[in-house]
C-alpha positions in Angstrom: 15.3 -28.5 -23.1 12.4 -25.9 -22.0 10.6 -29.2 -20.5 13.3 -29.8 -18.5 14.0 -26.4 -16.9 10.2 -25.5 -16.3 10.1 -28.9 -14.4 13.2 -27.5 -12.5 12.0 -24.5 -12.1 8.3 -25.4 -10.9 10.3 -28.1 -8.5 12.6 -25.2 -6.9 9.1 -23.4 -6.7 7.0 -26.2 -4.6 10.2 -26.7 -2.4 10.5 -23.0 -1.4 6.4 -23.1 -0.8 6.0 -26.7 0.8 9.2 -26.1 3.1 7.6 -26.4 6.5 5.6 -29.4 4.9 9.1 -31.2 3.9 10.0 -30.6 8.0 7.4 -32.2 8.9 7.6 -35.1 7.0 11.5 -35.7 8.2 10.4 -35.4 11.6 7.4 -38.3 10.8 10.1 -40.6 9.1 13.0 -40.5 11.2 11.4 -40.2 14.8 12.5 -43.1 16.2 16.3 -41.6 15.0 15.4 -38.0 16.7 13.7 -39.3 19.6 16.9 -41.3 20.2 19.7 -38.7 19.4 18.5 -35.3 18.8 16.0 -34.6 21.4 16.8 -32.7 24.0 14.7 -34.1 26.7 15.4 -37.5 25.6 17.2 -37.9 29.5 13.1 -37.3 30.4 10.5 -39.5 29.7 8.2 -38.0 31.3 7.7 -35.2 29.5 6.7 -37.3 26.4 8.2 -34.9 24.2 8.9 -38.0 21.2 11.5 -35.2 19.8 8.5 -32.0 19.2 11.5 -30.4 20.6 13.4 -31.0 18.1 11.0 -30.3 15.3 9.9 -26.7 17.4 13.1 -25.7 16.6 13.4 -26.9 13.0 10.7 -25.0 11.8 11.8 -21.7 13.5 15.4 -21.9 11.9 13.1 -22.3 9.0 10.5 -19.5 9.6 13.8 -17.1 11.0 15.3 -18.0 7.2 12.1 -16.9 5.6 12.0 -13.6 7.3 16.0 -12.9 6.5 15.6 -13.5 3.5 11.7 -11.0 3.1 13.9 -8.6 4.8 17.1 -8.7 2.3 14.6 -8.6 -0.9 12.9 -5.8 1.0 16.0 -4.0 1.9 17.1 -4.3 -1.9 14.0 -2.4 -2.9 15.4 -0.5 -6.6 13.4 3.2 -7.2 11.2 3.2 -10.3 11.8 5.9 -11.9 8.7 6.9 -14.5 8.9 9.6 -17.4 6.5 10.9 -20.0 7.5 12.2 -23.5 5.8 13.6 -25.5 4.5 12.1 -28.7 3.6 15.4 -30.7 3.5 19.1 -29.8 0.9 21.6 -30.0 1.6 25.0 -31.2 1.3 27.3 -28.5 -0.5 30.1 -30.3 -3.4 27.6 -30.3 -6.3 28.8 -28.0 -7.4 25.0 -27.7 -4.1 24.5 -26.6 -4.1 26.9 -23.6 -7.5 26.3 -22.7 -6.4 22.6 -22.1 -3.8 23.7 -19.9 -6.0 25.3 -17.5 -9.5 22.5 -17.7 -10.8 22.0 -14.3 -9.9 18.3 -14.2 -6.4 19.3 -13.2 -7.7 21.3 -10.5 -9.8 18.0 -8.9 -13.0 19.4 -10.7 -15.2 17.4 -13.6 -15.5 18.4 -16.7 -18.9 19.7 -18.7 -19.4 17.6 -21.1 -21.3 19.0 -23.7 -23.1 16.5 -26.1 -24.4 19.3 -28.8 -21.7 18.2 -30.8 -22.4 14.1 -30.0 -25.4 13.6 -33.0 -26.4 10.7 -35.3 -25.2 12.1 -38.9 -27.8 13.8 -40.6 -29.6 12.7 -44.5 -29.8 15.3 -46.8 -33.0 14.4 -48.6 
């Protein structure tokens, strides 16, 4: 069952990315058919056009579909809306606390690091 629809799926996939590809390839098979009945300079010969016509405006119905359908999913464009709770509290009486509220990171500024307190452990011999 899951083989099945991810063959399905990647199918609909490769059709939606190959589609100009799959145009193409009409126009190659049945040229004699548009040459014959679809082009519109068919009543000219001279122009040579071998149905290009026709296949010009296949792929901008095709290209015109793509951009429709970029502007609908843009146009449908949902807000994200992001939120932060808080996991534990601090008491406020705490000076470490307050002095985190006002660090210089928030204002754009690094911190000082201070590495007295970053030591190997020490052996009491």
């Amino acid at each position: 069952m899951k083989r099945a629809f991810l063959i399905s799926l990647l199918a609909l996939i490769l059709l939606q990315s190959f589609g100009k590809v799959f145009i193409v390839l009409d126009y190659q098979l049945r040229k004699d058919y548009i040459m014959e009945f679809l082009c519109i300079n068919r009543d000219k010969p001279e122009l040579q056009c071998e149905g290009k016509c026709h296949l010009k405006k296949e792929l901008k119905k095709s290209e015109q579909s793509d951009k429709q359908a970029n502007d609908k999913a843009r146009k449908q464009e949902l807000p994200v809306t992001l939120y932060c709770q808080a996991l534990f509290r601090l008491p406020a009486h705490d000076a470490s606390y307050r002095a985190a509220l006002s660090t210089p990171f928030r204002q754009g500024h690094p911190l000082k690091v201070t590495y007295s307190i970053f030591h190997p452990p020490r052996y009491a011999a």
